[in-house]
Steps between C-alpha positions, in 0.01 A plus 500: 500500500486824310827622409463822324153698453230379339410587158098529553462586124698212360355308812147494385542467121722228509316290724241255362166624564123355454212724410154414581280825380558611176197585232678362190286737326615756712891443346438664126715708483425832304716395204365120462141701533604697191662229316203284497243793450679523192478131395139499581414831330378658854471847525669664794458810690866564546736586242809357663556228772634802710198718491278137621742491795425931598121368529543217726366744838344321708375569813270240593395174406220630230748716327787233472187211373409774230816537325587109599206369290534733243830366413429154456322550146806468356500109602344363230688154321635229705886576422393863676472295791801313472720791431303678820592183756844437338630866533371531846650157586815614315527804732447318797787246432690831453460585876539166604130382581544118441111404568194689447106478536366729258132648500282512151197706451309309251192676532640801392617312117173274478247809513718642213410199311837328547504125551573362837677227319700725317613718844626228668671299268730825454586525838519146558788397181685869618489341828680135408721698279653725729516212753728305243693812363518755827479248767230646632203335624147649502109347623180702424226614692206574336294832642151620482387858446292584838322772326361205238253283620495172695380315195769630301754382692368153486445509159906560496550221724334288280704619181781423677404126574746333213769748619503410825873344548631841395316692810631492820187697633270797518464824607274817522595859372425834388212752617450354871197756567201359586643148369600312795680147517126329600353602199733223273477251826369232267736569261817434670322195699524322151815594441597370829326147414710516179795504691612881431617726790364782547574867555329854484616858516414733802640822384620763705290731661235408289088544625407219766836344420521340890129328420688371212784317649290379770289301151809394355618317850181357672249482193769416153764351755709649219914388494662829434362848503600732277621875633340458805665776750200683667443159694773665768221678579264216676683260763273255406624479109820490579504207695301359269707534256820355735317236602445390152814545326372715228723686309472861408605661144616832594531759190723822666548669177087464396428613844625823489284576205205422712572611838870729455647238647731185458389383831787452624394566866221248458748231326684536760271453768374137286856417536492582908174254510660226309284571174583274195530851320691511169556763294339552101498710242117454409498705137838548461466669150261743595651609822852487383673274735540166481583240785864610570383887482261409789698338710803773505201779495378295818842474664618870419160672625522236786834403575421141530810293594626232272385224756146656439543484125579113515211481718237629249656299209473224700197558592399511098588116472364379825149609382570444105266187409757245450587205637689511846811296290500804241464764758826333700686529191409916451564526849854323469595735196375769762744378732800459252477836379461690836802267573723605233393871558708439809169533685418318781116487573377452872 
């Protein structure tokens, strides 16, 4: 029983969290960005990490992949990978995110004539070492660029063949215009057969985004979908999407850069029809709030009630792609901690 009030700040940071939807690439940070331009003798067209952050406006999902892209040229070496994963990693351990599934863009490296080999082996020995030294424990999921073509993606697929215990899946970003889920159907049909889950982004309010989600249920059978909120808006989707379990990756604090909104109201009604929604901070660097900033963002604009909070993180391990013995033992720590918070959930 509750003895004195609750503490939602301290509540939510010091609880241990999962996040599913976070573009590692989307976690440089405007220092690390000029840092490495530096070591790699890339020319900038800021003078000063603060003047990079004044020209993040975005106010749609062209104008966010502009700047996005842009500043990955400063990825060049493998150890500018590592020192990308680890410091995200090492933040996230910071707000007490103890598990993590962690989208790469490799695409976006390979056309700049950077070696798939040497992307992924960056991430992948940041990844063991802040597992050993942080305590935190990470899985990728490797995405394709929608606005690249069907070939390409399977051409990435294929690179990734003698990688594949280090992916945990796929999924599908960027420019969703005119590049709908069908178009990579054969894609992620391998990728099923080589035993990856599967997952794709239906962005908010984006063009024929309810013909989207209807793909990624009856004609991928994805596992997850990624954003995903306009499907309040057909009956039929949402049941759908009950029926099946999915999962939703929720980004408030992205959201509001696309639609002036956290969406709380709409989180809130996912939460009224028993949605797996959990909450993300997508491209935490770029919109300046990471996992803990969404989550009070999301409880202060919507005055969500701690049982609601333990419901979404929750949530975040029941549809993490683990094993149910691994997910038990999240959902104990869960449990412990909302225990200890003098907290009891009903």
């Amino acid at each position: 029983m509750q003895t004195q009030p609750l503490d939602m700040q301290q509540f939510i940071c010091n609880m241990p969290k999962a996040e599913l939807h976070v573009h590692l690439e989307g976690t440089l940070e405007p220092e690390l960005s000029f840092a490495l331009a530096t070591k790699n003798n890339i020319p900038l067209e800021y003078d000063t990490p603060e003047e990079l952050v004044a020209a993040y406006d975005f106010h749609d999902l062209p104008s966010f992949l502009k700047i996005y892209y842009a500043g990955m040229n400063v990825l060049q070496q493998e150890e500018d990978f590592y020192q990308l994963t680890w410091d995200y990693l090492a933040k996230a351990a910071s707000e007490n995110i103890v598990y993590v599934e962690l989208f790469f863009d490799p695409q976006a490296h390979t056309c700049r004539g950077v070696s798939f080999e040497t992307i992924i082996t960056g991430i992948h020995k940041a990844q063991l070492d802040a597992e050993q030294k942080l305590g935190i424990r990470s899985q990728l999921i490797m995405c394709f660029l929608r606005e690249l073509s069907a070939e390409s993606a399977m051409e990435h697929l294929k690179l990734a063949m003698p990688y594949l215990p280090w992916l945990v899946g796929v999924g599908l970003d960027s420019n969703e215009q005119d590049n709908p889920p069908a178009k990579f159907a054969a894609v992620f049909e391998y990728a099923r057969a080589l035993d990856l889950k599967l997952t794709m982004h239906c962005d908010v309010n984006q063009q024929n985004t309810l013909t989207h989600i209807k793909q990624c249920l009856d004609d991928i059978q994805v596992d997850r979908i990624d954003h995903g909120v306009n499907a309040l808006q057909d009956p039929a989707l949402l049941a759908s999407i009950k029926q099946k379990q999915l999962g939703l990756t929720v980004c408030p604090v992205s959201n509001r850069f696309v639609v002036q909104s956290l969406t709380s109201n709409e989180i809130r009604q996912m939460l009224e029809h028993d949605l797996l929604v959990t909450i993300n901070s997508d491209d935490p660097a770029y919109f300046r709030a990471y996992l803990n900033d969404n989550f009070l963002a999301l409880q202060k604009e919507g005055h969500f009630s701690a049982q609601d909070i333990v419901t979404m993180v929750k949530n975040a391990f029941n549809v993490a792609w683990l094993k149910d013995t691994e997910i038990s033992q999240y959902l104990y720590q869960v449990d412990l901690y909302v225990k200890q918070a003098q907290y009891q959930a009903a």
